[in-house]
N, C-alpha and C positions, 0 to 999 in steps of 0.2 A: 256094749263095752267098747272103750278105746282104746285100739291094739296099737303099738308102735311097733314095727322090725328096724332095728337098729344093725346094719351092717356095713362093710368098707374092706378098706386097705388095714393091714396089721402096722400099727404105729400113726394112724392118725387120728388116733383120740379116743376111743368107743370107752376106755375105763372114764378118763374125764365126762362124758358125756353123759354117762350111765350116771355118776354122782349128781350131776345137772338135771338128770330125769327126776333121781331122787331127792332134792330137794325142792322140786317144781309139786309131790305129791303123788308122784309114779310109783308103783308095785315094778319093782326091777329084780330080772330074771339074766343071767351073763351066761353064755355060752353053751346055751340052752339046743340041743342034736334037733334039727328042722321038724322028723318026725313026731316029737314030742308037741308041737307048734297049737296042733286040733284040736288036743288032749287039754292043754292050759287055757285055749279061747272055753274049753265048755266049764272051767273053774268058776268061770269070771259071765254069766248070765246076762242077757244086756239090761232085764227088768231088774237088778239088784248090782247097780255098778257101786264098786269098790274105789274109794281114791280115786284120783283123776281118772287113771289107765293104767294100762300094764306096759311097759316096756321092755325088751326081749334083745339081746343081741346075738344072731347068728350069723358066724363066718367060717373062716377057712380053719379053725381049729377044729373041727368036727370032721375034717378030711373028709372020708369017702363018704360019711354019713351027711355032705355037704349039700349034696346030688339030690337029697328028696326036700330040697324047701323049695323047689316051685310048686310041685305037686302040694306040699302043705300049706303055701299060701293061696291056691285055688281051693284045697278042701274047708279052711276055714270061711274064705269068702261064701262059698257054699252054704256054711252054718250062721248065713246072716251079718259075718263080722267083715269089716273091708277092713285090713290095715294098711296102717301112714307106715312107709316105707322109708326110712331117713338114713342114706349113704353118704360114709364118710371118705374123703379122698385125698390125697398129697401128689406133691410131685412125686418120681423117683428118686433126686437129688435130697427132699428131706426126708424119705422115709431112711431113705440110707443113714443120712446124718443121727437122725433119731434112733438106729438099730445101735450103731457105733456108741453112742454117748452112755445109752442104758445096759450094753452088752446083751441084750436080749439074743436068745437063737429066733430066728422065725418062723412061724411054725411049718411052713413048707420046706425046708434047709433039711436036705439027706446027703450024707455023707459029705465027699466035695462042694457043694453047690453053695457058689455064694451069695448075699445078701440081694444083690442089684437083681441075680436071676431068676431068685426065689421070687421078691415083686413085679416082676416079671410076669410069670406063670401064676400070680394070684391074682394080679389084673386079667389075666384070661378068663380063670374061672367065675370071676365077678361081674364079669363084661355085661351079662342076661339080667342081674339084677342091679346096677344101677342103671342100667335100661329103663327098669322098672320103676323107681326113685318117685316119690313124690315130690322129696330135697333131697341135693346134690349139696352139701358145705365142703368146699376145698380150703381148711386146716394150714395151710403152707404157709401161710402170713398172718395167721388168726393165734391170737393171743388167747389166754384161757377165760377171761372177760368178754373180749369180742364173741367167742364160742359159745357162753352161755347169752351174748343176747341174740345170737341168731336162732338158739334154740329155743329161749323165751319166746320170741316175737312169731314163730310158726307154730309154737305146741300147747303156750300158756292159753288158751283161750276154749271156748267150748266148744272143739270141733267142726266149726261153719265151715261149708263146702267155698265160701268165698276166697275168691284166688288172692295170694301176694305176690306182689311184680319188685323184682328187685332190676334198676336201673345201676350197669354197672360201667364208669369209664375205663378206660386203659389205654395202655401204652405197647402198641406190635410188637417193639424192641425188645420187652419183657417177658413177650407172649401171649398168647390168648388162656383168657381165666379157664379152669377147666370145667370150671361148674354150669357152664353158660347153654343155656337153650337155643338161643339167637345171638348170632354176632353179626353187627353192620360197624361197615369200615367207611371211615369221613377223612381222611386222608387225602381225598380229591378236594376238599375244599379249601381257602385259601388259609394259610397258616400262621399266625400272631408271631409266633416264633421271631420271623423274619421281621417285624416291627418292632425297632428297636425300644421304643418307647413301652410296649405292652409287653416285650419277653419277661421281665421280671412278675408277672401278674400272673394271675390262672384266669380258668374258665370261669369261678367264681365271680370273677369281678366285671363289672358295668360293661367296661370299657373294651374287655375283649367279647364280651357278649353283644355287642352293640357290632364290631368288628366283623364279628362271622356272620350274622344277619345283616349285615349291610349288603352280603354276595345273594342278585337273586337266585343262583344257582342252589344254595343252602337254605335260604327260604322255602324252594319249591321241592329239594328232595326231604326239609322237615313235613311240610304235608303230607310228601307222597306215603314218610315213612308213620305216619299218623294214620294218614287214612288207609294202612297196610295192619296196624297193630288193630286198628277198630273192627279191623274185616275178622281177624286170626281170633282176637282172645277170647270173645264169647264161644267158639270152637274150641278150643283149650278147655272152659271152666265147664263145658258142656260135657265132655268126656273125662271131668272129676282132674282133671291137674289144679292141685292146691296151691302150687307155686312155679314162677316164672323167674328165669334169671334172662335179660336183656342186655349185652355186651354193646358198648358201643365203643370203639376203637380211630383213635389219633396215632402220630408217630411216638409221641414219649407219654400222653396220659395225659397232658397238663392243661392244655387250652380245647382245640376242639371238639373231643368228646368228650371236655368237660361241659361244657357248653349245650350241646345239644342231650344229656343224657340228663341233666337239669331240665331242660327246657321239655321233653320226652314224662317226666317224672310227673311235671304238673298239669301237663295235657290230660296221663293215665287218673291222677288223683280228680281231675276234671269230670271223668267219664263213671267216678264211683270206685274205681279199686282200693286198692290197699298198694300202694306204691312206695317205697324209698330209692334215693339216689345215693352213690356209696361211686369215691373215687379212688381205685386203687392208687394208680402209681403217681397223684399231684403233688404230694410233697417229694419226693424223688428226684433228685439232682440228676 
């Protein structure tokens, strides 16, 4: 049987999500107390599977009773079943925004206690299980299209232990993504920015891609960083991590890690992965 636990932050998506389970062909189960977790894998047999899989979302609305899903996802893994663990995440700034707009209470919010402090204190209690995470999607900027093709592109398919590497640019100014496994910073390298002729272009284009490999400084740390991910990832897909997020970081997102996390994307695709390149902040003034 294919288990999913679907959990996160409250207000970054898990109803949307759940509807995207269910129309991919998932048996969906919403706000399911952890204990129950061993009792629903023996429903579901792995010699007589149902539908794709089951998907289950447990979070912090189950309060105290919140406390026995690790124990329940170790006693299920016990009965043969391993489940894909898929945590949802936001910033703080939009979960706030999100609580505001729908007037939702939260469900940690006692008495006084406001919004910002409530996510707060459920990011604590979450902290062990998106540890755990097979996928990490950070929702912050993810449209409800873009959400379901992330979730397509890791859940649709028949369960293969084969890893996906998501190749991701950005921009420091904005932040580091929070989804990110690996963040390398290319900031030392030399900057198009400052060429007046190429500032209007991104990473995407010839010209500045020709630009930044022309430094052999950037030549030599794309190797080094090549022959760094060739050593890591079979260590990764060895110890069952389904998915990789890869950060690579410029000053605003637009030229050099674009550039290299393209160039990074088709190295990975070279060696057999399952690879895409995804630029956050290039269109971003």
């Amino acid at each position: 049987m294919r288990l999913v636990v679907v959990s996160g932050m409250s207000g970054a998506g898990k109803t949307l999500t759940l509807r995207i389970f269910e129309d991919l062909g998932f048996l969906c189960v919403d706000n399911l107390p952890p204990a129950l977790l061993p009792d629903l894998a023996d429903l579901f047999p792995a010699d007589k599977p149902r539908a794709q899989g089951v998907v289950v979302v447990i979070d912090v609305r189950s309060l105290e009773l919140f406390n026995d899903v690790y124990e329940s996802l170790d006693e299920v893994a016990e009965q043969g079943v391993r489940p894909q663990i898929l945590f949802l995440d936001a910033s703080d700034e939009a979960l706030v925004q999100r609580f505001k707009e729908t007037r939702r209470k939260h469900p940690l919010s006692v008495g006084e206690m406001g919004i910002l402090e409530s996510i707060r204190e459920e990011r604590k209690l979450l902290q062990h299980i998106r540890g755990r995470a097979d996928k990490v999607i950070n929702t912050t900027h993810l449209d409800p299209q873009k959400l379901k093709e992330e979730i397509v592109s890791f859940f649709a398919d028949n369960g293969s232990p084969q890893m996906t590497v998501s190749v991701l640019s950005f921009g420091f100014k904005r932040g580091v993504p929070l989804d990110a496994d690996l963040v390398f910073d290319v900031r030392f390298m030399s900057n198009p920015h400052y060429i007046i002729e190429l500032r209007p272009f991104t990473g995407n284009d010839p010209a500045v891609r020709d630009y930044v490999f022309s430094s052999p400084v950037a030549v030599e740390y794309f190797q080094r960083l090549c022959d760094f991910l060739a050593f890591c990832l079979p260590h990764y897909v060895s110890e069952g991590k389904a998915y990789l997020t890869i950060a690579i970081g410029c000053t605003g997102g637009k030229h050099r890690s674009v550039v290299i996390a393209n160039a990074l994307c088709a190295f990975l695709k070279e060696r057999g992965y399952r690879a895409t390149a995804d630029h956050r902040d290039i269109d971003i003034e």
